[in-house]
Backbone bond lengths (Angstrom), bond angles and torsions (degrees), N, CA, C in turn:
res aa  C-N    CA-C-N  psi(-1)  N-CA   C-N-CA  omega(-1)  CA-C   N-CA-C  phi
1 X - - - 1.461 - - 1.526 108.76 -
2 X 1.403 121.88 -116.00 1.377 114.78 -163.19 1.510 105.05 -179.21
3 X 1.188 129.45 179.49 1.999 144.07 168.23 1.330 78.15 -123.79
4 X 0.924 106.73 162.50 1.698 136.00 157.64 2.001 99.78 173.44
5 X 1.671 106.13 127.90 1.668 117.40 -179.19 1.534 76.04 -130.26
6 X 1.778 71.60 -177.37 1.975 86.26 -177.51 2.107 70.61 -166.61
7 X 1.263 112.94 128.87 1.572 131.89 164.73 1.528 103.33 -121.65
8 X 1.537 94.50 150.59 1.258 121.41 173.91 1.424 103.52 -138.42
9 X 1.517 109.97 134.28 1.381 128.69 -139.08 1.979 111.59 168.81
10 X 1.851 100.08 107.52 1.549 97.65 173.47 1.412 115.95 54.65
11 X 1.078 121.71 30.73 1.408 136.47 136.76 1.709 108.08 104.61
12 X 1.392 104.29 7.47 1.690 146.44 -173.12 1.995 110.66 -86.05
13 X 1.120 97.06 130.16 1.366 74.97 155.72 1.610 106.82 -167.32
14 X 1.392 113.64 141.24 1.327 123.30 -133.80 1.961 96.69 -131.60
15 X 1.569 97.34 145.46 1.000 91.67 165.88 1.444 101.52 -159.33
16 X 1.891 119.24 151.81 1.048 118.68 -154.76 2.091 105.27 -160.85
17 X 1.846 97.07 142.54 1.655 78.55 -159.69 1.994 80.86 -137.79
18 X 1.150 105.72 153.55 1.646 109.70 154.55 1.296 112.17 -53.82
19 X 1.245 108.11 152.67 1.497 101.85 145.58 1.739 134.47 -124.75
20 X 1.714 95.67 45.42 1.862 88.76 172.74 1.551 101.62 -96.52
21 X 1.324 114.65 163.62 1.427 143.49 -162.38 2.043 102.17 -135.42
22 X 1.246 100.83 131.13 1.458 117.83 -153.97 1.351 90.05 -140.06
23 X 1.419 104.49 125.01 1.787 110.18 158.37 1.570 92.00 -147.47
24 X 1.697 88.13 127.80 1.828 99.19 -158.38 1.266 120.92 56.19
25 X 1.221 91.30 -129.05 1.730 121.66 172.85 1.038 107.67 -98.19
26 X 1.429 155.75 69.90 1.628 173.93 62.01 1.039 118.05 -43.56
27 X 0.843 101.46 129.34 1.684 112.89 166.70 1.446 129.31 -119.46
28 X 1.602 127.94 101.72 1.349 129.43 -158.34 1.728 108.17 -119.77
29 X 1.733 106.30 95.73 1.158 124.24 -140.66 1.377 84.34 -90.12
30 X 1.875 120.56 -177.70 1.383 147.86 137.30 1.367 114.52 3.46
31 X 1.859 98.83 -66.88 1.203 109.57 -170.67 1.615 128.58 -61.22
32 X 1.684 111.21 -15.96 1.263 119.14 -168.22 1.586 106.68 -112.28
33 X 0.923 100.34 -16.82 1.151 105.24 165.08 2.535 120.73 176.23
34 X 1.236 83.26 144.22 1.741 100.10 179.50 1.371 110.35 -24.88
35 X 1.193 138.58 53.09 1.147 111.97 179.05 1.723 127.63 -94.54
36 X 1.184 117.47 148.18 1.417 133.39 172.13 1.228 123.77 -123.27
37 X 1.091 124.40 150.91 1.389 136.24 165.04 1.446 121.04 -116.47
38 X 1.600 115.59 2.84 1.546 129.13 -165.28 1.600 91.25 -109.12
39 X 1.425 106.93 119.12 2.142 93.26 164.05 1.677 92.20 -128.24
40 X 1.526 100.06 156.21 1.402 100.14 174.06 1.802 113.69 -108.25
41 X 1.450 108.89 128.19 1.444 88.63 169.83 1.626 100.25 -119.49
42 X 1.774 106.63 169.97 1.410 131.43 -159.98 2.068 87.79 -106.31
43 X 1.221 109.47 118.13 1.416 145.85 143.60 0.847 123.34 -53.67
44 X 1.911 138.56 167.43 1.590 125.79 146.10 1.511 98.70 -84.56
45 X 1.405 119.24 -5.84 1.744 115.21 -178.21 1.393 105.50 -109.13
46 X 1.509 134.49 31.55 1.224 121.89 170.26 2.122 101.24 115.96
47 X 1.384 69.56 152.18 1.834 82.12 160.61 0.919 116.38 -52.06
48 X 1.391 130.62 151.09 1.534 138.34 -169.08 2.344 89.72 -143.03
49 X 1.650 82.54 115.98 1.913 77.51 165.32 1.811 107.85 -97.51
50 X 1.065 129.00 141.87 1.103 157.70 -170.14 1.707 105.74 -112.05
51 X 1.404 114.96 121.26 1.731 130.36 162.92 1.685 115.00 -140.38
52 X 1.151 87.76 127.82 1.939 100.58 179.71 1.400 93.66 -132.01
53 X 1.947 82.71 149.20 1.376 111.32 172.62 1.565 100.56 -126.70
54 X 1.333 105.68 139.95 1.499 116.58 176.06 1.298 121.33 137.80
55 X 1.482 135.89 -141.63 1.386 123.11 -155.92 1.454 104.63 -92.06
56 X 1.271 147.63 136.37 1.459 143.99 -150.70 1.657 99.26 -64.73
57 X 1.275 112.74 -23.46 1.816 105.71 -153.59 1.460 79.14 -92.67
58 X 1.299 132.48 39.54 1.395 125.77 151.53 1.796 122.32 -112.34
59 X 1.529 110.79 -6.57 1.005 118.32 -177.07 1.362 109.02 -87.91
60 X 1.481 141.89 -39.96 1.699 126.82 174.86 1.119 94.51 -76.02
61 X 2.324 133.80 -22.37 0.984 87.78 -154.32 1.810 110.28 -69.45
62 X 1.559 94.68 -41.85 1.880 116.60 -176.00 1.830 95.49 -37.23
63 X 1.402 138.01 -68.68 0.829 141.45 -145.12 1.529 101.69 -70.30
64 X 1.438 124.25 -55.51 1.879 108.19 148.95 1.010 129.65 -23.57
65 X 1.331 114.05 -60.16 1.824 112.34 -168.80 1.358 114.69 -76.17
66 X 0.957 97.93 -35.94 1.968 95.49 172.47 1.689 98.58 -67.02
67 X 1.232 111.58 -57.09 1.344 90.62 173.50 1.332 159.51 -30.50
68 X 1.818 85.05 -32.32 1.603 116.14 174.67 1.520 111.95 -78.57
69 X 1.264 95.32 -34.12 1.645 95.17 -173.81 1.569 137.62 -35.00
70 X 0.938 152.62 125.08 1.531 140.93 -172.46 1.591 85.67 -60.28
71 X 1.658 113.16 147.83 1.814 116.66 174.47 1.470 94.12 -77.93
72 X 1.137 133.59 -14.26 1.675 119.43 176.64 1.305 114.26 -57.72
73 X 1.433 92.82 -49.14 1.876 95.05 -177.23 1.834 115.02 -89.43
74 X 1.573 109.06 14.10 1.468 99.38 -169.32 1.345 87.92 -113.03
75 X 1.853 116.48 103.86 1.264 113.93 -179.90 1.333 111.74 -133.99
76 X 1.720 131.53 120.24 1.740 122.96 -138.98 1.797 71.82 -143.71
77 X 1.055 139.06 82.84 1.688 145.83 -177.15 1.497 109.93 -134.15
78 X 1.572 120.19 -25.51 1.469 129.46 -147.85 1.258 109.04 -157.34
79 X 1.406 129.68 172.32 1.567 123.30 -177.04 1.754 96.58 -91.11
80 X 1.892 110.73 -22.00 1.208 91.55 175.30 1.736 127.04 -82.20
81 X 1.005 73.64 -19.75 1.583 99.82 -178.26 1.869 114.11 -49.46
82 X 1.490 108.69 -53.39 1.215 142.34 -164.08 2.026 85.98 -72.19
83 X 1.190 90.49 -76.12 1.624 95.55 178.27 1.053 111.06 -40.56
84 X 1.237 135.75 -82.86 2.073 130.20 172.38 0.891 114.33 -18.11
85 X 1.646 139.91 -57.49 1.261 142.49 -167.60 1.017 95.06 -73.83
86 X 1.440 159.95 -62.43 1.462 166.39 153.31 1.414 117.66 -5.99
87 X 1.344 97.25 -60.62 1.553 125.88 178.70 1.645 99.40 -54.81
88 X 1.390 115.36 -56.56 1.532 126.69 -162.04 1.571 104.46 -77.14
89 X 1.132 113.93 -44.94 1.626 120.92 164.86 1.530 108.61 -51.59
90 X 1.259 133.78 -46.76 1.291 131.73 -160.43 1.735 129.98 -36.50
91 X 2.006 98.98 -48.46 1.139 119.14 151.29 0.724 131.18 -74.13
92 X 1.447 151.71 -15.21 1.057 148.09 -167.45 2.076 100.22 -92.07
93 X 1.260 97.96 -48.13 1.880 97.60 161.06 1.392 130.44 -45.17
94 X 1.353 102.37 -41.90 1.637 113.91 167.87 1.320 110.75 -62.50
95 X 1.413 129.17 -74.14 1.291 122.71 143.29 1.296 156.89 11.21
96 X 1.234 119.10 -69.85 1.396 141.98 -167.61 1.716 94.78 -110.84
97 X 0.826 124.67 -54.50 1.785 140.68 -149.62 1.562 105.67 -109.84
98 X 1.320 128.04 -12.18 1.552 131.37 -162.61 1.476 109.22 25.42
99 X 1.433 114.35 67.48 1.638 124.67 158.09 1.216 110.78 -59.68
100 X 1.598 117.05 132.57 1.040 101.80 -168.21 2.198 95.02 -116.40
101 X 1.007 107.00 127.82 1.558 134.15 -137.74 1.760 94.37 -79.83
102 X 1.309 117.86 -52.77 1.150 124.82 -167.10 1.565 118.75 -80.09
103 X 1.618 110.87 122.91 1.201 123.39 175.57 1.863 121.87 -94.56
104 X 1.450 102.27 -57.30 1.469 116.00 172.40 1.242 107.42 -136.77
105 X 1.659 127.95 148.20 1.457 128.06 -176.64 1.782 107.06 -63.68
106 X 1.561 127.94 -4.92 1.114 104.46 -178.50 1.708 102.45 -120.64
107 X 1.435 110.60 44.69 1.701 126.85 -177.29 1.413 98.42 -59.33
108 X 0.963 145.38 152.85 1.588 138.11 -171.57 1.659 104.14 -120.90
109 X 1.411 113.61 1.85 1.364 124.53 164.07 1.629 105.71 -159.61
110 X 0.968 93.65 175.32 1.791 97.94 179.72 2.095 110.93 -86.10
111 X 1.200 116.02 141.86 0.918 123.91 -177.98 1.575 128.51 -62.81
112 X 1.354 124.02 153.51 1.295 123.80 165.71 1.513 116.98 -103.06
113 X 1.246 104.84 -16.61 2.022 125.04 166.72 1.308 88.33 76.82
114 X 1.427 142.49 -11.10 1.665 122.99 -178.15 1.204 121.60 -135.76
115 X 1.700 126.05 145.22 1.380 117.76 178.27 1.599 96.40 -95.47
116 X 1.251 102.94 174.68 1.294 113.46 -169.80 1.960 107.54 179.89
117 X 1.449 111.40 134.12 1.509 135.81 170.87 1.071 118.63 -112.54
118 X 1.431 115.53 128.34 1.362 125.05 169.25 1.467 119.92 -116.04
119 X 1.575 107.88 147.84 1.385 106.47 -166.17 1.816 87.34 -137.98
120 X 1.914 102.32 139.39 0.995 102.28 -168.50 2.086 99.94 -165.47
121 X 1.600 107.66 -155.78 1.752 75.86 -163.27 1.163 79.21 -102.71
122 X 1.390 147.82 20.65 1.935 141.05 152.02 1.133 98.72 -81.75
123 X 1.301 147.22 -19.87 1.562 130.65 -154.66 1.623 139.18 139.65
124 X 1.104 106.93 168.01 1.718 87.75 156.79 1.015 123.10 -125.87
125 X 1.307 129.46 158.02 1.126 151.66 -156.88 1.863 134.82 -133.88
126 X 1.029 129.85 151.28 1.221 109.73 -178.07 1.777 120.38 -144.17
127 X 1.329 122.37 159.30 1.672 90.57 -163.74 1.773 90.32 -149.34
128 X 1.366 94.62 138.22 1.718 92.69 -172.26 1.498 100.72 -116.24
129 X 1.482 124.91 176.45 1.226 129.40 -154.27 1.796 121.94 -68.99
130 X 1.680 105.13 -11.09 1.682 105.86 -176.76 1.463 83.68 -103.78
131 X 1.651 151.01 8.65 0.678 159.22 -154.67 1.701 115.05 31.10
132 X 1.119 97.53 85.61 1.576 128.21 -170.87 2.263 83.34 -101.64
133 X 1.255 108.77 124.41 1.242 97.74 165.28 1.794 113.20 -119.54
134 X 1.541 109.08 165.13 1.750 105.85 179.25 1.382 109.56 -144.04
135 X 1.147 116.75 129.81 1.504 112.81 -169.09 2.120 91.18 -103.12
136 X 1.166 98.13 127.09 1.302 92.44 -177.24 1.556 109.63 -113.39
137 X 1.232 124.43 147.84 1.377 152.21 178.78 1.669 118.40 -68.82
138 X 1.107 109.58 -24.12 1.799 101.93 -177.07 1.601 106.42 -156.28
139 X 1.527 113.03 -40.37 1.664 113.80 -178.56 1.403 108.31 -158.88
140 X 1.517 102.86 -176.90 1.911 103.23 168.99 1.643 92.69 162.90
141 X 1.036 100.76 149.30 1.940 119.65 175.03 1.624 108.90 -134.63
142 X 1.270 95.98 152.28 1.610 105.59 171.88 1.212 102.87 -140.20
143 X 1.404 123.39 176.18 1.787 132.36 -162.14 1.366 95.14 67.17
144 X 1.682 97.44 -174.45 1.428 137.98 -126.70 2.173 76.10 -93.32
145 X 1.353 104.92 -57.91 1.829 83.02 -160.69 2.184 92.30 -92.95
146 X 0.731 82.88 51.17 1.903 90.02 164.85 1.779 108.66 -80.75
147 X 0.929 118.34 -49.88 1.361 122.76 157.33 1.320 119.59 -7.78
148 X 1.438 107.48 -95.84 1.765 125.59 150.45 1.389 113.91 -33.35
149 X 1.084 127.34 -54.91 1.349 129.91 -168.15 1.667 105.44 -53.07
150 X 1.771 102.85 -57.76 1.542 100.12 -164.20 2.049 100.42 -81.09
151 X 1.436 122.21 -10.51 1.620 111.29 172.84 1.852 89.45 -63.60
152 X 1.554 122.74 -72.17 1.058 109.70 -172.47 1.511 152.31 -47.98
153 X 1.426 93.04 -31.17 1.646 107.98 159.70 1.818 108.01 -49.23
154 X 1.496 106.22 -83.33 1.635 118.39 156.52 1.220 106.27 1.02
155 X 1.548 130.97 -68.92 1.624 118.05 -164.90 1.097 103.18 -93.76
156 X 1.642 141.42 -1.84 1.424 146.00 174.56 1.888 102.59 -67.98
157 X 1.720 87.71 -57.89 1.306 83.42 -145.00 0.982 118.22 -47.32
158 X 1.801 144.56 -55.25 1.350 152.18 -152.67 2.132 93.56 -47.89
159 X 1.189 104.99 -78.53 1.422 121.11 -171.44 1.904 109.74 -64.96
160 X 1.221 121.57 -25.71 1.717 97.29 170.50 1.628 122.39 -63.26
161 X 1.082 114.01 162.18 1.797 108.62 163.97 1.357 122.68 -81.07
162 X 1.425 110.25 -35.21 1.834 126.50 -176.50 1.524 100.83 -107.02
163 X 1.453 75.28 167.52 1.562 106.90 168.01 1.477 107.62 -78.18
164 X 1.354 137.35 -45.70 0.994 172.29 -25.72 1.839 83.72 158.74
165 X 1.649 136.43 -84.45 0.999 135.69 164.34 1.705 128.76 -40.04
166 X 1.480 91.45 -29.37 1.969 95.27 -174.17 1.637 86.72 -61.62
167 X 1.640 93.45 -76.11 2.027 113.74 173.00 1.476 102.04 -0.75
168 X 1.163 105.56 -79.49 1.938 119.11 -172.23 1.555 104.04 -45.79
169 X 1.425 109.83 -45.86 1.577 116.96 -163.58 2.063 106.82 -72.20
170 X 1.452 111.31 -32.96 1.232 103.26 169.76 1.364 124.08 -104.94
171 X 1.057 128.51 3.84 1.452 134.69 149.32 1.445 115.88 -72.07
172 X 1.223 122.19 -22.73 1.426 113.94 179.58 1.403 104.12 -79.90
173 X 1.407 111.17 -34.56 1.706 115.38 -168.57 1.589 107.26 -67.21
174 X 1.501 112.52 -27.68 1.247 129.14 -176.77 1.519 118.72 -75.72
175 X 1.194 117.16 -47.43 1.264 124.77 147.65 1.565 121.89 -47.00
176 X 1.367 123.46 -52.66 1.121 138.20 -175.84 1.762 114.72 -53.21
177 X 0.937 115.08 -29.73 1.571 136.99 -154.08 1.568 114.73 -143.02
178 X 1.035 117.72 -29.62 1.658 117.62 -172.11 1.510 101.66 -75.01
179 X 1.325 154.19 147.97 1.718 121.53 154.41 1.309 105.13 -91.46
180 X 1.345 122.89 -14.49 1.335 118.96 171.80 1.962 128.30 -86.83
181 X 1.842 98.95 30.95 1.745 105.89 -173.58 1.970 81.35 -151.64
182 X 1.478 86.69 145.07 1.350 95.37 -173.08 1.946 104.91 -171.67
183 X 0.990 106.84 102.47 1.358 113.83 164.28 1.306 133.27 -5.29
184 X 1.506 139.00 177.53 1.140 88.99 -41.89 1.745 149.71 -75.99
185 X 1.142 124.63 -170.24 1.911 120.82 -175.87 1.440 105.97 -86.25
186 X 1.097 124.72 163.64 1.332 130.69 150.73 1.721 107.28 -107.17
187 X 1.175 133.82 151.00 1.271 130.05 -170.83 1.611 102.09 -138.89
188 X 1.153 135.31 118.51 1.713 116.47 163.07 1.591 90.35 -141.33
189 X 1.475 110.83 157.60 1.203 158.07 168.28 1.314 137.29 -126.48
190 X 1.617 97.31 148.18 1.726 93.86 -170.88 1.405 96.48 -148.35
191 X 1.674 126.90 163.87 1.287 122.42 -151.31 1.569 75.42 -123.88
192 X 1.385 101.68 134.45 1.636 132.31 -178.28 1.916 103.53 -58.03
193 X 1.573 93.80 151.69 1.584 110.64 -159.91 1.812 76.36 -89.95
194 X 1.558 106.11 113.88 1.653 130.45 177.00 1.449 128.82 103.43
195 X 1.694 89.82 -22.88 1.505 87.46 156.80 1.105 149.89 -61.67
196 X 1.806 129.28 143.38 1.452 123.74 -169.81 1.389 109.95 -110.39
């Protein structure tokens, strides 16, 4: 699986993912090839950073379809915001991508199969597979070493200055401890819509 957090912190807000890639028992690191889990897409309100956790053939697919999107309807500012675009994407995955929707016969909606955080100059955010969204206040991790990630954030946060340092502080733990997260990170940041 993967770490990927996204903190908000001092008017900052940061988000940050490993980059090893795992199918089974393989491990297809940095070294073999570029990997990311961070894509950025363009808004009418700004860059929007993008992190998923889950099965890899979800990363060109998400990063296409948003791509495709008209920017009118690609709006990641709000929890409603996040949800609509989600919502509006949903079919178009089935569609275009043959997502295949079903998790357990008693799913109470059809699936999106991926979590995923966004970090942007409103906030961060986070979005789970019936597309349940959460706008969070200080931190949050998804994937396999999130665990580690959110104890370490926790003892970061009080004493770092950035968002930017928590980020660093639970990706390392995630790496450190996960066997499925492994260096190196990608890290980006962006300075919050009012901050001075």
């Amino acid at each position: 699986m993967t770490t990927v957090v996204v903190v908000r912190k001092a008017g900052q807000v940061a988000i940050a993912a490993d980059t090893l890639v795992t199918f089974g028992d393989t491990r297809l690191a940095h070294r073999f090839e570029a990997n990311t889990k961070i894509f950025q897409v363009e808004t009418d309100a700004g860059p929007s950073y993008i992190g998923m956790a889950g099965t890899v053939a979800h990363f060109p697919v998400l990063r296409k379809a948003l791509g495709a999107m008209p920017r009118e309807l690609l709006k990641l500012t709000s929890k409603d915001d996040v949800f609509d675009t989600f919502t509006k994407l949903h079919p178009y995955l089935k569609d275009n991508f043959f997502l295949q929707t079903k998790e357990e016969d008693s799913d109470p909606y059809e699936s999106s199969q991926f979590s995923v955080v966004i970090a942007n100059a409103s906030g961060i955010y986070g979005l789970y597979s019936y597309r349940e969204v959460f706008e969070f206040k200080e931190f949050w991790g998804i994937g396999s070493g999130r665990s580690f990630a959110l104890g370490a954030m926790h003892a970061a946060y009080g004493k770092a200055k950035t968002a930017r340092e928590v980020a660093q502080a639970g990706i390392a733990a995630g790496c450190e401890f996960d066997r499925n997260s492994a260096g190196p990170c990608d890290v980006f940041t962006i300075k919050m819509k009012g901050a001075k």
